[in-house]
N, C-alpha and C positions, 0 to 999 in steps of 0.2 A: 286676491289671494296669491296669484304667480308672482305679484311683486315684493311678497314679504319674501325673506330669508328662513330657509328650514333647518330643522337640525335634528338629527335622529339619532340613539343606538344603533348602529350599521354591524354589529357584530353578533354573537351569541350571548341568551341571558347570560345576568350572574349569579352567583360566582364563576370566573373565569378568570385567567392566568392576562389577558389583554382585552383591554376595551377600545371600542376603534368608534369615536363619536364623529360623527360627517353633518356637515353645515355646507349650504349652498345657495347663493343669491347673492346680489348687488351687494351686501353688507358683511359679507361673511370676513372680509378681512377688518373689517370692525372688529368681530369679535377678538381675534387674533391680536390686534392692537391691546385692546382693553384685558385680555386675558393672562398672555405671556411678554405683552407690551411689546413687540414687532412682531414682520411679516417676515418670515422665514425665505431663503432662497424659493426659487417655484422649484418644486420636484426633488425636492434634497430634504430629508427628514434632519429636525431641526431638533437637539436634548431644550429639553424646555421646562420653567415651573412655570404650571396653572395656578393661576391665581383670582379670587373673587372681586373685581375692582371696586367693589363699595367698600371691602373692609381690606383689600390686599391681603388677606390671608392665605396663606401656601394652600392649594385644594388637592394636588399632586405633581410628582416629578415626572414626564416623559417624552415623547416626543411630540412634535409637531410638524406639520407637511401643507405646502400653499399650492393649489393647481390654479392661476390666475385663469379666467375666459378667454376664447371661447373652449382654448385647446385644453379642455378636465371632461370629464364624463357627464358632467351632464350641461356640459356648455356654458355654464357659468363660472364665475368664482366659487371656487369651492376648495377648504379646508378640511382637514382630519386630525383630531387627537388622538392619540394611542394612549392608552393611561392602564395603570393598575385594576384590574376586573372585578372589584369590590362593591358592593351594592351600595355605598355609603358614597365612595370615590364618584360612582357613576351619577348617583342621585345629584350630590351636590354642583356638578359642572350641567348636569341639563339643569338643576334650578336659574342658576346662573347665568345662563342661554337665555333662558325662557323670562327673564327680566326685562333685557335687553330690548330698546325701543326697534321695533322691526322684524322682530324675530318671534317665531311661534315652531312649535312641535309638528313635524311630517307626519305628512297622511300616509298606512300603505301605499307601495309603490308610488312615491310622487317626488323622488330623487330618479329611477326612471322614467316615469314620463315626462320628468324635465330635457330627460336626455331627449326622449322619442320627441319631442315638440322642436327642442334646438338642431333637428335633423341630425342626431350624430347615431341615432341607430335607426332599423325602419320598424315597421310593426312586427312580423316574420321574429326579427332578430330579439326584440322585445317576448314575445311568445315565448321562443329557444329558451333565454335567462327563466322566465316561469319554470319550463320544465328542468331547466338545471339545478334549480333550486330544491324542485320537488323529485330529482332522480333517486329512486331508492337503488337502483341496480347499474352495474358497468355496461349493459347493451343500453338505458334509458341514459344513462351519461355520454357516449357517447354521439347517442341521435340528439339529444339538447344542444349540445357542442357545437354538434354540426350548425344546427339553425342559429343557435348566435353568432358563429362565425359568417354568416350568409350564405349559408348554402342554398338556402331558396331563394332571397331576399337577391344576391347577385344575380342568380337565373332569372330572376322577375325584372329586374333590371336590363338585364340583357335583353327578354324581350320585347320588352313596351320600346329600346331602341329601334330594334327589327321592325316595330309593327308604325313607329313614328316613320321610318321609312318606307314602309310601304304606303302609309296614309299619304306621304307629300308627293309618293307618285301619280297618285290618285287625283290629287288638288291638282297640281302643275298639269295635268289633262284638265281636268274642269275647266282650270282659270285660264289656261292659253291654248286651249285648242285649234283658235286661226293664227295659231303663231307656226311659221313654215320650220321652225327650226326645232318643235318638240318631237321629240320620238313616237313613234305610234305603236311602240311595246309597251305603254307603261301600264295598262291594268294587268296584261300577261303576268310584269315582273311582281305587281305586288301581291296577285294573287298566290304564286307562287314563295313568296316571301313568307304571306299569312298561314297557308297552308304549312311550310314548315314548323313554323311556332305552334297549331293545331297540331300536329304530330309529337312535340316533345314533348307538348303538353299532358297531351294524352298517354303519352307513355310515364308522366311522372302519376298524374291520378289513377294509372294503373298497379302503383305500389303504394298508393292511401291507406288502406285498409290496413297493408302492414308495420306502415308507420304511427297510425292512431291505436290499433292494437297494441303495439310494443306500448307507447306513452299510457296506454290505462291498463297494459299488463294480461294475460290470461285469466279466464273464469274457468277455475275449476271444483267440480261439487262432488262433495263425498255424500251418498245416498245411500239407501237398502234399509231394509227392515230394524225396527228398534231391536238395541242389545247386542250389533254383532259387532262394534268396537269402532263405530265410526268417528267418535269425541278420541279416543285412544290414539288413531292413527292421525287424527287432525295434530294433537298434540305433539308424537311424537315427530312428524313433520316439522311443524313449527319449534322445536326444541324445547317447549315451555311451555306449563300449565294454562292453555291460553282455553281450554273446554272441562267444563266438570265431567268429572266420569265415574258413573257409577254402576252397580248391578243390577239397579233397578230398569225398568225400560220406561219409555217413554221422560228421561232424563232432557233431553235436550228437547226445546218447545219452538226454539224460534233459530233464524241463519245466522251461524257464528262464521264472523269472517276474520282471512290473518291473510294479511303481505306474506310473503316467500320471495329470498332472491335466491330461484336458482342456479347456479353456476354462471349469473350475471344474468338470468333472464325475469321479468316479472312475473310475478304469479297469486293470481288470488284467491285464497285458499276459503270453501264452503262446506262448511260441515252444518247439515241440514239434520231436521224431525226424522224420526223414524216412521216408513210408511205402513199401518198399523189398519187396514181398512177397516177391520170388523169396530174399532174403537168409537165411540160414542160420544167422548166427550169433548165438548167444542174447540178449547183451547188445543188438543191436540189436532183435530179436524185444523186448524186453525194453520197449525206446523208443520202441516199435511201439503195444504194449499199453496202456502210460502215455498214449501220444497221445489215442488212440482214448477210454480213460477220461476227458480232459481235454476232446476235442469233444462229448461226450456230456453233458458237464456245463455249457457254453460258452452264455454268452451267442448268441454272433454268431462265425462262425466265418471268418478270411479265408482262402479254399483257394489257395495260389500255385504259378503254373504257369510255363513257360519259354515268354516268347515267341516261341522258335524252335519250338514244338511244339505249338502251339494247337489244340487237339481230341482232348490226350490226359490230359483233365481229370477224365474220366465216373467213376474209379474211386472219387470224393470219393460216390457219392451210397450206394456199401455198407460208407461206416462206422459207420455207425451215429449219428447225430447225433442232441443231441437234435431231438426232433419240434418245438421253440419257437421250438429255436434258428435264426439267420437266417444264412445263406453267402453270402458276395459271393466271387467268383473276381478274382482280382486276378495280372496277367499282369504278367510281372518282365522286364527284359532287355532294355526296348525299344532303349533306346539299342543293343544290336546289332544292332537290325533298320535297314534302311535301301530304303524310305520306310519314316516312321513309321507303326503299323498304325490311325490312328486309326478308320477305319471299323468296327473289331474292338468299339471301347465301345460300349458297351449299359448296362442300368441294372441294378446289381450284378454289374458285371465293370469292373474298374479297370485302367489301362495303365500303370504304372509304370515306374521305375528306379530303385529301393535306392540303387544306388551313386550316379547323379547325381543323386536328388529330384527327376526329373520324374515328374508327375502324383502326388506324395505329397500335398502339400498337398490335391488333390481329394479324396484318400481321406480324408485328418485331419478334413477338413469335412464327408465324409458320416458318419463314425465320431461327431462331436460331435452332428450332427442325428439319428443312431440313439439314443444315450444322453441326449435332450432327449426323445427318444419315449419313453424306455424311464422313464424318471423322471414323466415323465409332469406331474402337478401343479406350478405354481411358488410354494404355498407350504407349508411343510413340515410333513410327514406328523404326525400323532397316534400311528402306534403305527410302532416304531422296530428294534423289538426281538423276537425270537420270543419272550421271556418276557414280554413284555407282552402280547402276540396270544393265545398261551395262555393268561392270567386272565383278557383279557375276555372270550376264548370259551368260559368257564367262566360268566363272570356273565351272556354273552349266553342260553346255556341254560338257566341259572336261568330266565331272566325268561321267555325260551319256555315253560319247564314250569308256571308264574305265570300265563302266557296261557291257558296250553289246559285248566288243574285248574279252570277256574270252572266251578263244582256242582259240584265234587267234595268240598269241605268247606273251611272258612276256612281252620283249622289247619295242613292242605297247603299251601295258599295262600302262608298267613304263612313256613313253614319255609324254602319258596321264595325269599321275598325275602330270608330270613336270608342264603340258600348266596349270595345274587347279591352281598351288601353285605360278607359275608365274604371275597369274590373280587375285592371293588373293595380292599378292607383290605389283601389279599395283592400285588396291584398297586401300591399305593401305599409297600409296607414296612410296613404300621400295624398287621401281622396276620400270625403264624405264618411268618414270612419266616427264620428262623433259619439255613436248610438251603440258600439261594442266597447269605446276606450274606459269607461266605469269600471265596465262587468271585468274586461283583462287585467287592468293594475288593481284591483278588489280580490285579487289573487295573490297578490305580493305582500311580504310581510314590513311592519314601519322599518324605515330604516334602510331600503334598498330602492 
């Protein structure tokens, strides 16, 4: 299968104003031959008619561009048509393709893992692309960013150097120790070596949490008893009929969820059951159960209560929240009250109105300054991923067990830094990664 020639949609469906078809493998300047009948300068887009070469009929007018190997993206020969964004246009140049002896239709991602095989990016960098792809917000775009440029993948590089050097100080004792001309510092120096890379290390999986947080966004849960507008302010949140709302209670049965980018940060919006104890009947029991699972799991939880009933709030504190997580009570309905109850806010308890937007905007801006907290760093994280955090707290161990085995014999020593430069390998893709590469490019859409 690596040795056929792939050729995808590399663009967005159609209709669209440009279609961008990418072919890549041994044969792809076959296509090019047979299609627009030459190979275009390398790197220089070329005006070109596509043509069908069983019948030569014009398929469309546009350009053409030749990346020869290994130096294209994904280390092969590799071409691209730009053509007309018509569904008819498109159809007909992938039939076209798909004739051709050698050539078959890409799997997702399998123009990047062509790259990640031909060594032109490492895993890290591969991951990044994922999340770039999938950034719904400007703080998730620019931590993707980061990682496909190498920001971990160089650091990981960096250290498997440092830690190759400490290992061959370690051998070079082993192997010549009646040699009168070896220094008899050398486990000092590499211990010291190791122990520094244990130290970045550890300082970078001390900002995991808020780099896997930013990549899957804030969990936040609209709660409280049925009826007091908790679908209303989901909605008006989200800009868009995205909850039914009605005057009836017990409307909402199960967790309605909505994306939010606020002021560039993620956020994921749960508008839960109404907590109805005396209620009987299953399916709300049901909406009940789900809730309770979804504050317990919740970022920052907003409890909503009915302005007309302020002080029948208290049943929010036995549901079990998490112990992290943070409650603001946020009282709904003012506009029925009359005067308005401003004397009632206090700092995490908000006075709203769903239906008319007052005092939302206060809320939208503590919710953003919550998720500025919760993100923490403003510049982006080194480890991104629970699968990266898991390698290096594999090679951070190493290199503790590195630390603490001096006297206990070289050989320990050295095996040590094996498991740690092993663990940076597996991190980077460069090493026994077989058993994750499905599940990562099973993530990517055909055509990239």
């Amino acid at each position: 299968m690596t040795d056929d020639t792939i050729f995808a949609l590399s663009s967005g469906p159609p209709p669209a104003a440009i279609a961008v078809v990418r072919i890549s493998g041994a044969r792809a300047g076959v296509a090019l031959e047979k299609m627009i009948g030459r190979i275009p300068e390398p790197r220089r887009a070329s005006l070109a008619k596509v043509q069908d070469p069983a019948t030569r009929a014009v398929l469309d007018e546009g350009l053409a561009l030749w990346f020869p190997g290994p130096k294209s993206e994904t280390g092969e020969d590799l071409a691209e048509l730009h053509l007309h964004g018509g569904r008819a246009v498109i159809a007909a140049v992938l039939k076209v393709l798909g004739r051709l002896e050698g050539f078959r239709m890409a799997e997702p991602g399998e123009f990047t893992r062509r790259a990640f095989e031909a060594g032109r990016i490492d895993l890290t960098a591969v991951e990044g692309l994922a999340d770039l792809v999938a950034a719904e917000t400007e703080a998730q775009r620019r931590q993707a960013l980061g990682q496909l440029r190498g920001l971990l993948g160089d650091r990981a590089e960096a250290w498997r150097e440092r830690l190759i050097e400490a290992l061959a100080l370690i051998e070079a004792g082993i192997d010549f120790s009646d040699e009168g001309d070896v220094p008899t510092d050398l486990v000092p120096r590499a211990i010291e070596i190791a122990g520094e890379v244990e130290r970045e290390i550890a300082e970078a999986l001390a900002g995991a949490g808020q780099g896997e947080r930013l990549r899957e966004g804030l969990w936040v849960a609209i709660a409280g008893p049925p009826n007091v507008g908790k679908s209303t302010l989901l909605n008006r949140l989200a800009r868009r009929e995205a909850a039914i709302v009605s005057p009836h209670a017990g409307t909402t049965r199960d967790v309605i969820e909505v994306h939010l980018d606020l002021k560039g940060y993620p956020v994921n919006l749960l508008d839960t059951a109404g907590f109805n104890e005396a209620s009987e009947d299953p399916i709300e029991q049901e909406g009940m159960r789900r809730a309770r699972d979804v504050m317990g799991r919740a970022d920052l939880v907003l409890w909503m209560t009915d302005a007309r009933e302020i002080g029948t709030d208290s049943a929010a504190e036995q549901l079990g929240l998490n112990p992290e997580a943070r409650r603001w009570t946020v009282v709904n309905k003012i506009d029925l009250l009359d005067p308005k109850p401003s004397a009632l806010s206090k700092p995490d308890r908000f006075l709203i109105s769903a239906v008319t937007g007052a005092g939302v905007e206060e809320l939208v801006a503590a919710m953003v300054s919550f998720a500025g907290e919760a993100f923490g760093r403003s510049e982006p994280a080194l480890v991104t991923r629970e699968r990266q955090r898991e390698k290096l707290g594999e090679v951070s161990a190493a290199l503790r067990d590195a630390i603490n085995r001096v006297g206990q014999g070289e050989e320990l020593l050295a095996e040590d830094l094996r498991h740690a430069l092993a663990g940076i390998g597996r991190l980077t893709g460069r090493l026994d990664v077989e058993e994750v590469l499905d599940v990562i490019f099973r993530e990517f859409c055909v055509g990239k």
